[in-house]
PDB file of N, CA, C and O in Angstrom:
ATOM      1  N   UNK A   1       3.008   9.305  14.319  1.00  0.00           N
ATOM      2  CA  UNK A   1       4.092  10.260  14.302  1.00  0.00           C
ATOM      3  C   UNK A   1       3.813  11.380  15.292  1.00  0.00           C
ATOM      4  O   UNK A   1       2.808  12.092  15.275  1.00  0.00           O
ATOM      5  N   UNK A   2       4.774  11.450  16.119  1.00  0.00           N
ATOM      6  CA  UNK A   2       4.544  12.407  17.480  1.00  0.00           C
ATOM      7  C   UNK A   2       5.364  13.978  16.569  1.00  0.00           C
ATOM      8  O   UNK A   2       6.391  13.668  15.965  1.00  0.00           O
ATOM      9  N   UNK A   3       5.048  15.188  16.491  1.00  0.00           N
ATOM     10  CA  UNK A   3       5.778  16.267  16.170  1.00  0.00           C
ATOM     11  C   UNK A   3       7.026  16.692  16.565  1.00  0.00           C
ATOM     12  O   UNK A   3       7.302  16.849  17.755  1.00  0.00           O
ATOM     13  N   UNK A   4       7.748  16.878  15.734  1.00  0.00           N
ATOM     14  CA  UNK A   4       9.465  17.180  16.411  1.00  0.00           C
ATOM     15  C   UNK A   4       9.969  17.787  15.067  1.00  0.00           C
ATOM     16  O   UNK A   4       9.263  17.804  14.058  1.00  0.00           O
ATOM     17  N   UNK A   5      11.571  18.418  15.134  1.00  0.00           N
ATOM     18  CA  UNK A   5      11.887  19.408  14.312  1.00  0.00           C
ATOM     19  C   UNK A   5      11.119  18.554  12.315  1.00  0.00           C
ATOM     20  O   UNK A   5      10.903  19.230  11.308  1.00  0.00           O
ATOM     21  N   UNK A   6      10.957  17.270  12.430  1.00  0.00           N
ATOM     22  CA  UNK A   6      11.213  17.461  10.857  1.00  0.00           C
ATOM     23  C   UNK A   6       9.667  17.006  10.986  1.00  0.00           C
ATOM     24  O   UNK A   6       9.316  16.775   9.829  1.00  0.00           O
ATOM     25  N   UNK A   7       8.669  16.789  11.789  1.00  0.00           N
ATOM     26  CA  UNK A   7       7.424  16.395  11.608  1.00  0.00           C
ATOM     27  C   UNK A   7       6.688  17.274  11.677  1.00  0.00           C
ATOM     28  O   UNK A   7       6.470  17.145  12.882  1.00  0.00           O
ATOM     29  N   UNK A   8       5.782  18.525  11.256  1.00  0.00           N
ATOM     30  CA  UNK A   8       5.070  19.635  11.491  1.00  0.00           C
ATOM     31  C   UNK A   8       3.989  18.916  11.944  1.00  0.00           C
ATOM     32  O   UNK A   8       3.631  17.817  11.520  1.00  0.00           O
ATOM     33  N   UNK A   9       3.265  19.835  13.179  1.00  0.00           N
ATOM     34  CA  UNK A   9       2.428  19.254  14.091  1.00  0.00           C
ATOM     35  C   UNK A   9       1.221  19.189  13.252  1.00  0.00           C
ATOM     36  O   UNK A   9       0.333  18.365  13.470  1.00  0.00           O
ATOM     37  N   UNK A  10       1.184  19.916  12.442  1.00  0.00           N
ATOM     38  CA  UNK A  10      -0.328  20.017  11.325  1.00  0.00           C
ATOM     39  C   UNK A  10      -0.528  18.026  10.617  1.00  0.00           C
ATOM     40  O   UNK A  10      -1.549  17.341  10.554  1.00  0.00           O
ATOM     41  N   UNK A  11       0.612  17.756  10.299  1.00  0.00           N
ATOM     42  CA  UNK A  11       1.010  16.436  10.183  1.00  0.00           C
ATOM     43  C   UNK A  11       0.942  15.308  11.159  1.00  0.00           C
ATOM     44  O   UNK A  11       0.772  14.186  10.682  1.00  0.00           O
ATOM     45  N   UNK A  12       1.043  15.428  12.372  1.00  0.00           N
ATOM     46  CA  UNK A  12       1.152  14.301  13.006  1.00  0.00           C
ATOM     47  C   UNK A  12       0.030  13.783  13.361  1.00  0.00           C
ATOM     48  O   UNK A  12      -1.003  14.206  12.842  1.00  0.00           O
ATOM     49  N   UNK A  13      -0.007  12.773  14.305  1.00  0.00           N
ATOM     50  CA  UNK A  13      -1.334  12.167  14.173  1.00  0.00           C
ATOM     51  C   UNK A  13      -1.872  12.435  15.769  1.00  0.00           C
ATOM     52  O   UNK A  13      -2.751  11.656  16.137  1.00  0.00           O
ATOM     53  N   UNK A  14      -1.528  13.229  16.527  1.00  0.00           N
ATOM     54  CA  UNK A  14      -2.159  13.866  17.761  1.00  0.00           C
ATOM     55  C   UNK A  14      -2.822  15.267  17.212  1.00  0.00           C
ATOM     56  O   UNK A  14      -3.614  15.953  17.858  1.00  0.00           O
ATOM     57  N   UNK A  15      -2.327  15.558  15.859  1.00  0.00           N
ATOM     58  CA  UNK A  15      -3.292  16.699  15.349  1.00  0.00           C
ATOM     59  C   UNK A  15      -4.310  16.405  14.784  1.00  0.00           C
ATOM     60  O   UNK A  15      -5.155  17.281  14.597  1.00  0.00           O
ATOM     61  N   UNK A  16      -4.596  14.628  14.200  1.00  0.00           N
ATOM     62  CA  UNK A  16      -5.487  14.508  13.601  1.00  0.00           C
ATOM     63  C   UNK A  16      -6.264  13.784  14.383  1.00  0.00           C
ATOM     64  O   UNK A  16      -7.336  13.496  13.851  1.00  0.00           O
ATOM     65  N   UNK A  17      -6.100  13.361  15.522  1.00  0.00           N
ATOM     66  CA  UNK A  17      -7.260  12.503  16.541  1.00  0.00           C
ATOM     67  C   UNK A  17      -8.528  13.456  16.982  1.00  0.00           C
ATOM     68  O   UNK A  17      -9.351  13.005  17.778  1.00  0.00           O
ATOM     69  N   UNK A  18      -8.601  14.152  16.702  1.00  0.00           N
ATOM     70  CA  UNK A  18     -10.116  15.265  16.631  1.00  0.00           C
ATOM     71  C   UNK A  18     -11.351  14.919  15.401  1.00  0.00           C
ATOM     72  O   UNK A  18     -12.580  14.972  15.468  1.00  0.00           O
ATOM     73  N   UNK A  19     -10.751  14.682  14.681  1.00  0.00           N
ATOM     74  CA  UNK A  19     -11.363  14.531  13.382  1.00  0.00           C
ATOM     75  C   UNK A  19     -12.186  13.368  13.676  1.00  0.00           C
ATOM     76  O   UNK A  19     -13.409  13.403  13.534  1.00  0.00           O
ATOM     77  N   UNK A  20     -11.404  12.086  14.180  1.00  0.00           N
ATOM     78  CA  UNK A  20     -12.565  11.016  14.929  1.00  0.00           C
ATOM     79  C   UNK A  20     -13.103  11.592  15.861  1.00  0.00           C
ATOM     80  O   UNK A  20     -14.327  11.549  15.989  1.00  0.00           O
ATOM     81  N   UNK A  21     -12.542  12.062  16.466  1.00  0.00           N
ATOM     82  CA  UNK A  21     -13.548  12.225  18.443  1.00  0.00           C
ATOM     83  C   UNK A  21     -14.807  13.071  17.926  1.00  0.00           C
ATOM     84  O   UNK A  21     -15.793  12.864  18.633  1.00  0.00           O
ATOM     85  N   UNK A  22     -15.054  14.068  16.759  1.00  0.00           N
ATOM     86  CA  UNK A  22     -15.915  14.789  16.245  1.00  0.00           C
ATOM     87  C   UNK A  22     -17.214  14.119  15.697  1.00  0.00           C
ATOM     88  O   UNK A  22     -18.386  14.497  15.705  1.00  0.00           O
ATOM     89  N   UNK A  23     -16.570  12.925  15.188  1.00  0.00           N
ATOM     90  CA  UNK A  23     -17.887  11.890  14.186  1.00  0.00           C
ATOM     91  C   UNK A  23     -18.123  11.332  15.418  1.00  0.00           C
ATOM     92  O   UNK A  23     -19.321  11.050  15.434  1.00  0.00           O
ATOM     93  N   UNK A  24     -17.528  10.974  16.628  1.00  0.00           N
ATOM     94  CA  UNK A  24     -17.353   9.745  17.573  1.00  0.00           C
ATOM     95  C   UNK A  24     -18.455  10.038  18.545  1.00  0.00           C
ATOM     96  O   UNK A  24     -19.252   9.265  19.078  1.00  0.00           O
ATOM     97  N   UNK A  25     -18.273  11.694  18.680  1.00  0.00           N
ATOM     98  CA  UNK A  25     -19.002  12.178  20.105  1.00  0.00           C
ATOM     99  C   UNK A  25     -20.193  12.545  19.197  1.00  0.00           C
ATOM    100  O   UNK A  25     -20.543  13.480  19.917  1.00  0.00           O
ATOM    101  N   UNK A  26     -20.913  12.562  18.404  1.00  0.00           N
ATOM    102  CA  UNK A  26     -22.348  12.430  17.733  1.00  0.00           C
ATOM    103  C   UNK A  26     -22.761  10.600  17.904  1.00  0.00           C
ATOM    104  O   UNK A  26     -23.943  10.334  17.690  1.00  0.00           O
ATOM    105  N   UNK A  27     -22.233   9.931  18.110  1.00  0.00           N
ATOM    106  CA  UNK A  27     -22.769   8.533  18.397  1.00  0.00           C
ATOM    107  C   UNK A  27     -22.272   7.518  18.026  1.00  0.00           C
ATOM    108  O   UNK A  27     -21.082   7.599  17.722  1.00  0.00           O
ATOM    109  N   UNK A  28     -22.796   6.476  17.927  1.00  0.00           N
ATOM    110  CA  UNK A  28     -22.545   4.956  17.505  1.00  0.00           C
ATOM    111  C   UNK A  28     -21.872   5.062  16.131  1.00  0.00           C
ATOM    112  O   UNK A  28     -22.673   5.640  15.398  1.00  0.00           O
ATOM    113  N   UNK A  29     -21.002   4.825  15.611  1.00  0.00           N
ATOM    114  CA  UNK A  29     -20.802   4.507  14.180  1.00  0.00           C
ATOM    115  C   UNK A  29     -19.597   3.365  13.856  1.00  0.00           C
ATOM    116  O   UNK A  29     -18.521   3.368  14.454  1.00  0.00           O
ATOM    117  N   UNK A  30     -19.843   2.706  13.148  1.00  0.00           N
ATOM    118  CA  UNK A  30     -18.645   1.200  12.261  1.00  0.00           C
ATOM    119  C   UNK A  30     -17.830   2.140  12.381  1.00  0.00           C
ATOM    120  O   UNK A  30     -17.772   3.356  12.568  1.00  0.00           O
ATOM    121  N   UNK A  31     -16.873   0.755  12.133  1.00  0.00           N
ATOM    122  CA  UNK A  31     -15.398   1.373  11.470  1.00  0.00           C
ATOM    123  C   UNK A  31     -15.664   2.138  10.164  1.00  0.00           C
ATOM    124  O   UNK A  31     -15.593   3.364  10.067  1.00  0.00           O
ATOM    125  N   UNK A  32     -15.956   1.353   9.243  1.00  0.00           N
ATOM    126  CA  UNK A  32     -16.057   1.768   8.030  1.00  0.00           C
ATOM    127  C   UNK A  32     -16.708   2.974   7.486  1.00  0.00           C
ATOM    128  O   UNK A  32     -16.517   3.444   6.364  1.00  0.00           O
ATOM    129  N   UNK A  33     -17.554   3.455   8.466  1.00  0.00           N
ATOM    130  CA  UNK A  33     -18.651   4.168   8.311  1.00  0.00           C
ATOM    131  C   UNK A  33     -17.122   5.672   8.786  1.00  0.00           C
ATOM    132  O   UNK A  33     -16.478   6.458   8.092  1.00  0.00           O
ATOM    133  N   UNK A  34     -17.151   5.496   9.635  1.00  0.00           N
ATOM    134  CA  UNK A  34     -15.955   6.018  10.356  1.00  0.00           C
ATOM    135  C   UNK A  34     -15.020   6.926   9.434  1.00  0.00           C
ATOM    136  O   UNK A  34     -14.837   8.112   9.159  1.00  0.00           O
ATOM    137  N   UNK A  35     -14.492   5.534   9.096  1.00  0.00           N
ATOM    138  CA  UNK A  35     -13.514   5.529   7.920  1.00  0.00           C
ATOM    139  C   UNK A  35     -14.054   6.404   6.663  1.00  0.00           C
ATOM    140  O   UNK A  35     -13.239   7.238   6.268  1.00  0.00           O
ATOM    141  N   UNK A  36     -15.276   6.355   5.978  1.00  0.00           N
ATOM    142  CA  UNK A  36     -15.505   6.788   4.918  1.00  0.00           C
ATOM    143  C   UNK A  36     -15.997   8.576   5.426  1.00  0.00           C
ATOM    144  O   UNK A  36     -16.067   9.465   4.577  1.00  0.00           O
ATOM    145  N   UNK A  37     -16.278   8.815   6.859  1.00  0.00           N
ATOM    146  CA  UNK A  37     -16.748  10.731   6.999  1.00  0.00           C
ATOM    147  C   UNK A  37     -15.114  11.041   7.142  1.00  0.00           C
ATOM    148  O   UNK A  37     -14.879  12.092   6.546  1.00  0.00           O
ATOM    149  N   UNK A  38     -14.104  10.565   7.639  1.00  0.00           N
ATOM    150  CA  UNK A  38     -12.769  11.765   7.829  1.00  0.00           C
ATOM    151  C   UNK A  38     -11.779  10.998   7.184  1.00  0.00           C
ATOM    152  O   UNK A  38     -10.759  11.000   7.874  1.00  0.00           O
ATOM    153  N   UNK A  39     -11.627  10.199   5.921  1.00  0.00           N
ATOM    154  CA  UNK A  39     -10.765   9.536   5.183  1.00  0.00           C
ATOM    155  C   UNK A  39     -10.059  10.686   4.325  1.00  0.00           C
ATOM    156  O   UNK A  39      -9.173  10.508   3.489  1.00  0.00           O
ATOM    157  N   UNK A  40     -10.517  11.652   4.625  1.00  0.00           N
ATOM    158  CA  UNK A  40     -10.011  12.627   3.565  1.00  0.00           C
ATOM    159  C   UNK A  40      -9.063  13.853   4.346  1.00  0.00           C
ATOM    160  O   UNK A  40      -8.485  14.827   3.864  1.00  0.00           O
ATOM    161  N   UNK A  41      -9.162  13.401   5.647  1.00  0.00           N
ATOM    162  CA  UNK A  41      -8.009  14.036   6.870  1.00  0.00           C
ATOM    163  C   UNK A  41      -6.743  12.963   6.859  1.00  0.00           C
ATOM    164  O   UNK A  41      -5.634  13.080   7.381  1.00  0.00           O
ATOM    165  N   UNK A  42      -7.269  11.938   6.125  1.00  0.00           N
ATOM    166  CA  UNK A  42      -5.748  10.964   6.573  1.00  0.00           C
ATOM    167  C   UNK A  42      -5.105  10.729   5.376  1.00  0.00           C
ATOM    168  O   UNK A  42      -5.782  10.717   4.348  1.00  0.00           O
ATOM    169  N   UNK A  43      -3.870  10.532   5.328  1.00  0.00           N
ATOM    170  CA  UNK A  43      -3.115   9.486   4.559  1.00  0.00           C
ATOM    171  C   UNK A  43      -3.560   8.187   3.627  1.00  0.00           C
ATOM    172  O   UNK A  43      -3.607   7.913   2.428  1.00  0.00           O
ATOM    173  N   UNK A  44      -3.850   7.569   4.864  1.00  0.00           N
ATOM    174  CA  UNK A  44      -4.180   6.208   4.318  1.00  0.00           C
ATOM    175  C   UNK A  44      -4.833   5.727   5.344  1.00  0.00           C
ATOM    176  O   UNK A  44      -5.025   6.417   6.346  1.00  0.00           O
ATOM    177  N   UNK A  45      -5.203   4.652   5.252  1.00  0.00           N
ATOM    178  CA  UNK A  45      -5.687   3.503   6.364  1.00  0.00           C
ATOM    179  C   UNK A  45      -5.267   3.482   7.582  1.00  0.00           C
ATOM    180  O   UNK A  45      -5.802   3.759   8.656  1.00  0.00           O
ATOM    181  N   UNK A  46      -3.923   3.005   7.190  1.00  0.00           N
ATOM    182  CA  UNK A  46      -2.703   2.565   8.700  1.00  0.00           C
ATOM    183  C   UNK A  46      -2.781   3.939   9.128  1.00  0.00           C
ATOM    184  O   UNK A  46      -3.270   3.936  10.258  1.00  0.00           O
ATOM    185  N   UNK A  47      -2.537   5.050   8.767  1.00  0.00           N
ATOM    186  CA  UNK A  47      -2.695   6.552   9.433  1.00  0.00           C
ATOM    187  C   UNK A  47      -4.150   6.336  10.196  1.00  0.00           C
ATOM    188  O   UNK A  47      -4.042   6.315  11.422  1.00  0.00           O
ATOM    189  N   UNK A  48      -5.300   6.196   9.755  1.00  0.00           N
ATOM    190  CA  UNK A  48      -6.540   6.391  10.833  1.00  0.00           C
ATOM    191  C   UNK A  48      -6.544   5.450  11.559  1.00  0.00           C
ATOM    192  O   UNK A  48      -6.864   5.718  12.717  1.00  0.00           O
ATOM    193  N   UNK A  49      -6.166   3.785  11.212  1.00  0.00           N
ATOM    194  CA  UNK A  49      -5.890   2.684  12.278  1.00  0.00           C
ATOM    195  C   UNK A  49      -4.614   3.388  13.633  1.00  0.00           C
ATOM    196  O   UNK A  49      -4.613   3.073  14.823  1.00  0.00           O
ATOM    197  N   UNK A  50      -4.081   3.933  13.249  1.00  0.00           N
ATOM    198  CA  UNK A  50      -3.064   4.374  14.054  1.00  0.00           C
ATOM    199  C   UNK A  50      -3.657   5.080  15.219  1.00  0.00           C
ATOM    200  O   UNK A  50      -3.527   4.865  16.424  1.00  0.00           O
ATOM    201  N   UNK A  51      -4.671   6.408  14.256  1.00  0.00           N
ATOM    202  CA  UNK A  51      -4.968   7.222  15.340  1.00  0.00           C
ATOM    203  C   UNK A  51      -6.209   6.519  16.212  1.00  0.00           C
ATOM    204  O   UNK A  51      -6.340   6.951  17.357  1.00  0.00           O
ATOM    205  N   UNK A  52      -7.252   5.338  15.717  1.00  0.00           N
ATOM    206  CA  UNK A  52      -7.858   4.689  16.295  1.00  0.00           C
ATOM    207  C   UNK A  52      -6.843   4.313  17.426  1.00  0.00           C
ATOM    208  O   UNK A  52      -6.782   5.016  18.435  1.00  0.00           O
ATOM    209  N   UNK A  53      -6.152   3.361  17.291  1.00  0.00           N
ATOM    210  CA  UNK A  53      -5.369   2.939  18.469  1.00  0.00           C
ATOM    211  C   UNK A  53      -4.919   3.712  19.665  1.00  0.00           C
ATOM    212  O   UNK A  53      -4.917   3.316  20.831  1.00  0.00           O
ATOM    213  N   UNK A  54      -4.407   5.271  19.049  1.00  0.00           N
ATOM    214  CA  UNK A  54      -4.334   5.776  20.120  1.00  0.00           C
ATOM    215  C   UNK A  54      -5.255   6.261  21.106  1.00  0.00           C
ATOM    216  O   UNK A  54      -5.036   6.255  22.318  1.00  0.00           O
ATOM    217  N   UNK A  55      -6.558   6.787  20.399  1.00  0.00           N
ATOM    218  CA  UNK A  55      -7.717   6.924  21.555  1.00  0.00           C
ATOM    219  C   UNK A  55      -8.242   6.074  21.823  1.00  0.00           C
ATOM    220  O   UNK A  55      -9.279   6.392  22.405  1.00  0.00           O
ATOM    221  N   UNK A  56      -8.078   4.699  21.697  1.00  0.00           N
ATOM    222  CA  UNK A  56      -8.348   3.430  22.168  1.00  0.00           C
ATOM    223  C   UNK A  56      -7.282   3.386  23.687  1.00  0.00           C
ATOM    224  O   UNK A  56      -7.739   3.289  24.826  1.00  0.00           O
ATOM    225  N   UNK A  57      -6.170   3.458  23.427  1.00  0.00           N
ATOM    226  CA  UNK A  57      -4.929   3.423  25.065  1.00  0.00           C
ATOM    227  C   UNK A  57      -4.978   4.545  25.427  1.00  0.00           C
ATOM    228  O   UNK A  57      -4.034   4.863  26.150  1.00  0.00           O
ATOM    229  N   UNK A  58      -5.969   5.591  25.152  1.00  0.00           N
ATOM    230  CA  UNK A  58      -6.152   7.425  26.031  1.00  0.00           C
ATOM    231  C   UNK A  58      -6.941   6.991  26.681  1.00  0.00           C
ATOM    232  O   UNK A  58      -6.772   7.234  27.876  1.00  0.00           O
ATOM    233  N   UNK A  59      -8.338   6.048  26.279  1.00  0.00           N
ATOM    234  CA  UNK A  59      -9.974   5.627  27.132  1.00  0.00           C
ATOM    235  C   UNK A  59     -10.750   7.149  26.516  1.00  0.00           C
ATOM    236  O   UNK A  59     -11.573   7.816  27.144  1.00  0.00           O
ATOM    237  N   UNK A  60     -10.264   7.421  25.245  1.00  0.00           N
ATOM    238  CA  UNK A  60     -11.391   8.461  24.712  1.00  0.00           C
ATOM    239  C   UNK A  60     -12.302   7.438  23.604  1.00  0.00           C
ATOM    240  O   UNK A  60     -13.465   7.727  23.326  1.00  0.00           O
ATOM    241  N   UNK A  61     -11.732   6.431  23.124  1.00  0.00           N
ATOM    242  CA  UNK A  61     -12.973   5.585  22.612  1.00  0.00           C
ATOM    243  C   UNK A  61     -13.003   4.234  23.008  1.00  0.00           C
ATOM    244  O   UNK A  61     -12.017   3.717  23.533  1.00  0.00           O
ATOM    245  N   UNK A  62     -14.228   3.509  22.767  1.00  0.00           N
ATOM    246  CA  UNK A  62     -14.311   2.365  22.898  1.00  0.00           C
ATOM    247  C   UNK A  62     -15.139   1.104  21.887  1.00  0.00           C
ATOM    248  O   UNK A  62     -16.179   1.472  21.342  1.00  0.00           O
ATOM    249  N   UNK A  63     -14.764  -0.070  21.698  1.00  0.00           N
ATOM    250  CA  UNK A  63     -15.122  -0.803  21.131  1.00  0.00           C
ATOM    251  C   UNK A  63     -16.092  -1.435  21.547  1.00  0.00           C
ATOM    252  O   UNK A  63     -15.870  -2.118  22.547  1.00  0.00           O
ATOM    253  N   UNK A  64     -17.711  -1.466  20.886  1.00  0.00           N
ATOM    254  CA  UNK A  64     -18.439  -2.698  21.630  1.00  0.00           C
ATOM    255  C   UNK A  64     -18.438  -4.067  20.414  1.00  0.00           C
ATOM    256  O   UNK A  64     -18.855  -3.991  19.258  1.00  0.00           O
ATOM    257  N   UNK A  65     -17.972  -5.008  20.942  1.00  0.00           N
ATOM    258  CA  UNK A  65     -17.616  -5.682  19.863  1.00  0.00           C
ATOM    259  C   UNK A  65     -19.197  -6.827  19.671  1.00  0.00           C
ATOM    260  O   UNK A  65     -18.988  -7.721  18.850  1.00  0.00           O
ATOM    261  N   UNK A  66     -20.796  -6.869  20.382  1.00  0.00           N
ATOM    262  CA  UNK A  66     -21.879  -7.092  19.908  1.00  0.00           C
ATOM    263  C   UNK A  66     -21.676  -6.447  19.235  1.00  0.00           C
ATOM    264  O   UNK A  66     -21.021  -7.040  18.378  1.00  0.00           O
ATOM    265  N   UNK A  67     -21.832  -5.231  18.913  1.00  0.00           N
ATOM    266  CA  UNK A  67     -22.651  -4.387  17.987  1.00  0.00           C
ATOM    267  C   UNK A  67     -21.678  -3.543  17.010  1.00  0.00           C
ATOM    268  O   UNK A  67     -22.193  -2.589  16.427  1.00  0.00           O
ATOM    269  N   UNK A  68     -20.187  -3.847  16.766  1.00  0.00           N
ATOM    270  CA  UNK A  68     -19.541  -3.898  15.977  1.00  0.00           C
ATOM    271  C   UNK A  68     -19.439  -2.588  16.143  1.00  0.00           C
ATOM    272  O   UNK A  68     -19.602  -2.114  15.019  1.00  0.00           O
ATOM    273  N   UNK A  69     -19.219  -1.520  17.090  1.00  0.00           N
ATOM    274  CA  UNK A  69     -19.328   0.080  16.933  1.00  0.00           C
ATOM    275  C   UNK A  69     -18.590   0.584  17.601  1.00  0.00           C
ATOM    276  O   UNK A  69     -18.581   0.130  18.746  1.00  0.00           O
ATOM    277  N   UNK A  70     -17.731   1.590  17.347  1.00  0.00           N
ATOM    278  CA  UNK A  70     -17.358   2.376  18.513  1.00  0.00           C
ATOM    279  C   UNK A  70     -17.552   3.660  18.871  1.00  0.00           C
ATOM    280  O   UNK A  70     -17.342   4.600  18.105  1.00  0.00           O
ATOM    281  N   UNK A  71     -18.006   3.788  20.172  1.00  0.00           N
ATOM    282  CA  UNK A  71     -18.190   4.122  21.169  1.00  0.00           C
ATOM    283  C   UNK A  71     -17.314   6.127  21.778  1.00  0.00           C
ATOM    284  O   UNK A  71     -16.133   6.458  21.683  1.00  0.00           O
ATOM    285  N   UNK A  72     -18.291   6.821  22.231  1.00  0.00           N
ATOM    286  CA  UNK A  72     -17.168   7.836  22.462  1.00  0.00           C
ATOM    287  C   UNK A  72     -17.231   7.258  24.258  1.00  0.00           C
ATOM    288  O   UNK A  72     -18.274   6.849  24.768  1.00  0.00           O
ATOM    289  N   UNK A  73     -15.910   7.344  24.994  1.00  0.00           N
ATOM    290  CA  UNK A  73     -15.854   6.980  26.317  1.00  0.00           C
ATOM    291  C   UNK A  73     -16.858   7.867  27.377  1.00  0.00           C
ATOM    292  O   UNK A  73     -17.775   8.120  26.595  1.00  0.00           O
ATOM    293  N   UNK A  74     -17.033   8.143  27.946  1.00  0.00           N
ATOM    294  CA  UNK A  74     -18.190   9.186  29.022  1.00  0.00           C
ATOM    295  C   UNK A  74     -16.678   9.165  29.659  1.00  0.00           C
ATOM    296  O   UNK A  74     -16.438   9.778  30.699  1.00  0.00           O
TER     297      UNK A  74
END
């Protein structure tokens, strides 16, 4: 959800893509692992899968799929 008159920006999910980049840029960590330090900034699931996706098509994170982790981009 991008912010506009009925979405408050505190709500959308370009306000909450910090909350990963914060756990992200300290190092290596799972999804799950991920999932369980800022699960309590989101909604639900599909809300943090969401905001995964988007710093996945920014190139602020990355997937190494050996080692099952992602990655903050350099």
């Amino acid at each position: 959800m991008l912010p506009n008159k009925i979405v408050n920006i505190a709500d959308s999910l370009i306000w909450k893509l910090p909350y990963i980049l914060d756990v992200v840029k300290k190092g290596e960590v799972t999804v799950s692992s991920l999932y369980d330090a800022v699960s309590q900034k989101y909604e639900d699931a599909s809300e943090f899968i969401l905001c995964l996706d988007t710093l996945y098509l920014l190139d602020k994170i990355k997937y190494d799929e050996k080692y099952e982790v992602i990655k903050y981009a350099d």
